[in-house]
C-alpha positions as CSV (number, residue, x, y, z in Angstrom):
1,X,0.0,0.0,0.0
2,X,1.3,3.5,-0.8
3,X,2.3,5.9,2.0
4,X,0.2,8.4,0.8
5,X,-3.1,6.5,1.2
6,X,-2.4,6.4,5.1
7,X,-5.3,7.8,6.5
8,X,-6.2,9.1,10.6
9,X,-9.3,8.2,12.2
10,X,-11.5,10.9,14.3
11,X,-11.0,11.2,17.7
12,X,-11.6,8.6,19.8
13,X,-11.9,10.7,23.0
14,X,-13.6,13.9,24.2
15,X,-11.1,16.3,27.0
16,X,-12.7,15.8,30.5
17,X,-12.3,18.9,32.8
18,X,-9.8,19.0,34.7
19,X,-9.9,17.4,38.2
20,X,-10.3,19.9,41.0
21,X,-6.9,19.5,42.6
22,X,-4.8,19.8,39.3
23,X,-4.6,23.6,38.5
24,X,-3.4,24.4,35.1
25,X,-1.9,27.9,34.3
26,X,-3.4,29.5,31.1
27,X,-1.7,32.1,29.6
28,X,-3.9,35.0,27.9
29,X,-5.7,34.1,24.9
30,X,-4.5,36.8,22.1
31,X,-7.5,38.7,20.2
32,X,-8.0,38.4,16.4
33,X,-9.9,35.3,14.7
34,X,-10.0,32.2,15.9
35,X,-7.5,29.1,15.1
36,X,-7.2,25.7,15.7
37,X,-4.7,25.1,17.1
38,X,-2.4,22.1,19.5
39,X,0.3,20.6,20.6
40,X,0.7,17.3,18.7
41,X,2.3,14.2,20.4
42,X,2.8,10.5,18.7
43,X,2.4,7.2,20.9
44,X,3.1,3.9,19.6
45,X,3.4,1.9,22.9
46,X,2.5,2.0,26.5
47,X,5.9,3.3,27.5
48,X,5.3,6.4,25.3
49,X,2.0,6.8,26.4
50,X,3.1,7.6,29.9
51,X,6.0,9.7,28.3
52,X,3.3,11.7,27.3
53,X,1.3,12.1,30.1
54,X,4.3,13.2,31.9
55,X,5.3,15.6,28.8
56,X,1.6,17.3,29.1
57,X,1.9,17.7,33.0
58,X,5.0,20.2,32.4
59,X,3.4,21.9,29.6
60,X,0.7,22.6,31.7
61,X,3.1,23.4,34.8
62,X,5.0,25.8,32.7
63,X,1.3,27.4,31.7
64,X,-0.5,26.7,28.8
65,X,-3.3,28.9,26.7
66,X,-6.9,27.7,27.1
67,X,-7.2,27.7,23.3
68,X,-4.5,25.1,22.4
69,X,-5.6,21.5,22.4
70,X,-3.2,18.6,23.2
71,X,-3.4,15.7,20.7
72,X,-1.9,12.7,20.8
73,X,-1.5,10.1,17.5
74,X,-1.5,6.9,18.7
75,X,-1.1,3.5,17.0
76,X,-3.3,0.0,17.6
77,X,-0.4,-0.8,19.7
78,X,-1.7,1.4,22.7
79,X,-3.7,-0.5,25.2
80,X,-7.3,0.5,26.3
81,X,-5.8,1.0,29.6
82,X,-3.6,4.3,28.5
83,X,-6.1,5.4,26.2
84,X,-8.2,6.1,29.2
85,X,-5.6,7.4,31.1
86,X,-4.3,9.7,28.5
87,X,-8.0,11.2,27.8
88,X,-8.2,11.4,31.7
89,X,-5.2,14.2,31.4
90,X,-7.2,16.2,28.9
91,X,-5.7,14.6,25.6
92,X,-7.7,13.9,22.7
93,X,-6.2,10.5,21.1
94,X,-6.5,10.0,17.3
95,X,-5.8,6.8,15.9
96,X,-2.9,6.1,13.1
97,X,-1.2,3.4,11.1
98,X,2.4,2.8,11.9
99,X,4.9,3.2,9.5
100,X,8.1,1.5,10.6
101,X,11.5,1.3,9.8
102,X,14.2,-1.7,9.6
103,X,16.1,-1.5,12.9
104,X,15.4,-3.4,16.3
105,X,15.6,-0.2,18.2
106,X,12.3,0.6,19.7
107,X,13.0,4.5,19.7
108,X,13.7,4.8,16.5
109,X,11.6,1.5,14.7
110,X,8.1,3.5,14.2
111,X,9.4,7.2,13.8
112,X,8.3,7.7,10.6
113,X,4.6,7.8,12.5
114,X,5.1,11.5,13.3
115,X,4.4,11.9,9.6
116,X,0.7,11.6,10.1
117,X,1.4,15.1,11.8
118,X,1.8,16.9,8.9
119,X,-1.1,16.5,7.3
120,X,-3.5,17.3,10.3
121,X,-4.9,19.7,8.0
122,X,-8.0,20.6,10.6
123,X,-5.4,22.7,12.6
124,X,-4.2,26.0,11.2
125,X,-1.0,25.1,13.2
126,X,0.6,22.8,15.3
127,X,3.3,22.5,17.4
128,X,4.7,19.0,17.5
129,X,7.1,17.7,20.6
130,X,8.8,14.2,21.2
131,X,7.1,12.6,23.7
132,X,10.1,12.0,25.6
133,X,11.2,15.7,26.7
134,X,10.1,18.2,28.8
135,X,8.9,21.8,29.1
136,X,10.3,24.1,31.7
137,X,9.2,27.4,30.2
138,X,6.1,27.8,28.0
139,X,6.1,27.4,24.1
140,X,3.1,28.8,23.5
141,X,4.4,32.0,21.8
142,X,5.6,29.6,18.7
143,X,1.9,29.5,17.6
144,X,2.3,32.9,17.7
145,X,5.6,33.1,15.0
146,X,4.7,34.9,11.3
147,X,3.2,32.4,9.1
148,X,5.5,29.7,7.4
149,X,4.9,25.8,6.4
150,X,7.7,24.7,9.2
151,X,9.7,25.8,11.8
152,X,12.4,23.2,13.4
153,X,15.6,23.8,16.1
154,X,18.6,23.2,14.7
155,X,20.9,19.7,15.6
156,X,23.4,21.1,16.9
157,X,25.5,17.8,17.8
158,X,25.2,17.1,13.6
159,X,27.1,18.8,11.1
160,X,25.3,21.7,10.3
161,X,23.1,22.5,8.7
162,X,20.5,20.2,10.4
163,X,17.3,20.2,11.3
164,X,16.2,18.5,14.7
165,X,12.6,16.8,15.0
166,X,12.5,17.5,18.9
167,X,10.3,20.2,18.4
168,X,8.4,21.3,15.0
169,X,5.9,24.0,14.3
170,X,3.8,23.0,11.3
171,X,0.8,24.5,9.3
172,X,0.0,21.1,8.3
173,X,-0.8,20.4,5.0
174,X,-0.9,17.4,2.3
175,X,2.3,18.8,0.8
176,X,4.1,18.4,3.3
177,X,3.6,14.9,4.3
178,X,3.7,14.1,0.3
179,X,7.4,15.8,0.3
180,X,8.5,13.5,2.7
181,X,6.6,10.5,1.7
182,X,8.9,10.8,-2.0
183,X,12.2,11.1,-0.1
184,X,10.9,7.6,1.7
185,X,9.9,6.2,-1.4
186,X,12.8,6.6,-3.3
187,X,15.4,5.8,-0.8
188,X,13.4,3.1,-0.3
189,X,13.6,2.0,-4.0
190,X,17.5,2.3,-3.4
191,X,17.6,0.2,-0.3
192,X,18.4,3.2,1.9
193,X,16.8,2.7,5.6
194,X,15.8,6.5,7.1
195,X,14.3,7.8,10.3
196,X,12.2,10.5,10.8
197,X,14.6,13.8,10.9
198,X,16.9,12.4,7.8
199,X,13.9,12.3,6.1
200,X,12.7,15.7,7.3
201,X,16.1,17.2,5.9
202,X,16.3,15.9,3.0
203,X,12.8,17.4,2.3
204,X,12.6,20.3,4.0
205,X,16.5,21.4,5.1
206,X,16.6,24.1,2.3
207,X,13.1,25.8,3.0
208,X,12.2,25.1,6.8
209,X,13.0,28.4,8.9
210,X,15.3,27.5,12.2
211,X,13.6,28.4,15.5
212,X,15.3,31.5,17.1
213,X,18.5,30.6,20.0
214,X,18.5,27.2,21.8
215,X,14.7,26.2,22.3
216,X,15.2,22.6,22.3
217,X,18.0,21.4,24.0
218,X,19.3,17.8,25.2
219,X,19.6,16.5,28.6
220,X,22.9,16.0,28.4
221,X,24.0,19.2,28.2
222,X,23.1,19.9,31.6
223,X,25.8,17.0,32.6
224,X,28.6,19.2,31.5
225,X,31.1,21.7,32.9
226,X,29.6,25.2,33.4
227,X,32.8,27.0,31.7
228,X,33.3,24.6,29.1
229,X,32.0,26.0,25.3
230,X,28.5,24.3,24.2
231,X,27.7,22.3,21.8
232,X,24.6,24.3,20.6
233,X,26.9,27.5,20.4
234,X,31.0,28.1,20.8
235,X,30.3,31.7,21.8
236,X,28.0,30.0,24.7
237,X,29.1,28.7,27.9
238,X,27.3,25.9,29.4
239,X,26.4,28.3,32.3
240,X,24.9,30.5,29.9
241,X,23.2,28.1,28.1
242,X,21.8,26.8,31.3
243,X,20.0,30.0,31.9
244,X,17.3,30.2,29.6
245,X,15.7,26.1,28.8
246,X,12.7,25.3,27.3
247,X,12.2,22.1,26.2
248,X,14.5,19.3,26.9
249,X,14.6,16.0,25.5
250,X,16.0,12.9,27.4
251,X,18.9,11.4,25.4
252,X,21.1,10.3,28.0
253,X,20.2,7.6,30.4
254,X,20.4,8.8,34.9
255,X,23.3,6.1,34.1
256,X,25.2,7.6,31.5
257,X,25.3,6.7,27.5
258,X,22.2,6.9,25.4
259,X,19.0,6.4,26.7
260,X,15.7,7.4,28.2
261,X,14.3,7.9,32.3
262,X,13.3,3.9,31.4
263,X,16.0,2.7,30.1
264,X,18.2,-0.4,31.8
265,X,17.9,-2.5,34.4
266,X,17.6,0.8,37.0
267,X,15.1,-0.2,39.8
268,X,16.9,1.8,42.9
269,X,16.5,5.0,40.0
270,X,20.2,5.5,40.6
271,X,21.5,8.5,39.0
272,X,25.3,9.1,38.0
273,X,26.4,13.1,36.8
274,X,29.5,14.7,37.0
275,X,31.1,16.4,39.4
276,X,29.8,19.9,38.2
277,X,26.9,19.3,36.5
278,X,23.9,21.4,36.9
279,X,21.1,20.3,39.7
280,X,18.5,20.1,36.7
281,X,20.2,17.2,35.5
282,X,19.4,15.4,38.2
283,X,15.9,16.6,39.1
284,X,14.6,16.5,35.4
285,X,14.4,12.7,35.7
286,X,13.8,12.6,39.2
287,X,10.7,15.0,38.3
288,X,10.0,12.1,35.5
289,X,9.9,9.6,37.5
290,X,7.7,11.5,40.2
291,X,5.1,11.8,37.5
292,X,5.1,8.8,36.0
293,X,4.5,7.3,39.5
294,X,1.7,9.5,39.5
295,X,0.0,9.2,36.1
296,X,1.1,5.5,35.0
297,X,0.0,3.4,37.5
């Protein structure tokens, strides 16, 4: 079956109001017509599921707008159970196929699924975030950036220039899935195996518009000497860079190496940083983990 004739079901779940105890923040709505607009998530197991639920908790935390919808795009490989427990956090779940790739790694095997994304033409835009990350200050003023088809951080730890998938803002549209559906096609037809952001820079790396400074940035870079250059900027300290995060994704493991807050064989939730590393290194997972206690049980 072609790519292009993968289709998205409607939602499966209507937002119920929030529980008395759980106060979320909304910034001020802006005047002027009315859009549709949310933050975009894709699940395609249980483990992601909760990654999710503990990704919308710090969006929330950090305050979001009470006209942006959370939406997650889940695949049949999400039990009932999270379903329920991710409409229970306010997200509306719409069902997709999965479109895998050939590798036994589980983070990378179905990343092509974020595709869907881009052609959720009922939005006027969307802001699309790895499930496995988190907010600290609001990104609600990227639906607010002048009009363009995509916006994307730059990978700084890749030869530049790159653009990162962490974090995409996206008017979606059938264009832009079909634009990345030919670069999958054809490297396909040449044996070539790609994952989600090669794919996005081959079809998008000369017209997508870099998002301004360092908005997404990697855990890892919080496990690094204060004084010592950056990787997201030579003429940026660590210690500056420190100073100003907004969404960080996990790509180191608490025990060093690649990895995610689940990763390993890491019951005691043992956590190992260097000597001068910055306390947010440690409390962004132990934060994680406090929140998935609290909405994956």
């Amino acid at each position: 079956m072609s790519l292009r004739s993968t289709s998205l079901t409607g939602a499966t779940t209507k937002p119920p109001p929030s529980p008395a105890n759980k106060v979320e923040v909304a910034s001020t709505v802006p005047a002027g017509p009315k859009r549709n607009l949310a933050y975009v998530f894709y699940v395609t197991s249980d483990t992601y599921a909760c990654a999710c639920m503990v990704l919308v908790a710090s969006i929330k935390k950090a305050g979001k707008r009470a006209d942006i919808g959370l939406v997650a795009l889940v695949t049949a490989s999400v039990s009932k159970k999270r379903l329920d427990q991710l409409a229970g956090v306010g997200i509306r779940t719409m069902e997709v196929a999965s479109m895998t790739t050939h590798t036994t790694d589980p983070t990378w095997r179905e990343s092509l699924t974020r595709l869907a994304a881009f052609k959720l033409v009922e939005f006027d835009r969307i802001v699309v975030l790895d499930a496995d990350g988190t907010v600290l200050k609001s990104l609600d003023f990227l639906f607010d950036l002048p009009s363009f088809p995509i916006y994307a951080p730059r990978a700084y730890w890749l030869d530049q220039p790159f653009l990162a998938s962490t974090v995409y803002v996206i008017e979606p549209s059938q264009a832009l899935y079909d634009a990345q559906v030919e670069v999958i096609e054809k490297a396909s037809k040449e044996g070539e195996t790609l994952f989600d952001m090669d794919v996005a820079n081959r079809a998008f790396k000369d017209v997508a518009s870099f998002l301004p400074g360092t908005i997404a940035l990697l855990n890892g870079d919080f496990n690094q000497s204060p004084l010592a250059k950056s990787a997201a900027n030579p003429f940026l300290t660590y210690a500056k860079l420190w100073e100003n995060p907004y969404y960080v994704h996990f790509s180191e493991s608490p025990l060093g190496g690649y990895g995610k807050p689940w990763s390993g064989n890491n019951r005691e939730r043992r956590i190992v940083s260097k000597p001068h590393a910055h306390p947010l290194y440690r409390s962004l997972f132990e934060t994680y983990w406090t929140r998935q206690d609290e909405f994956c049980k």
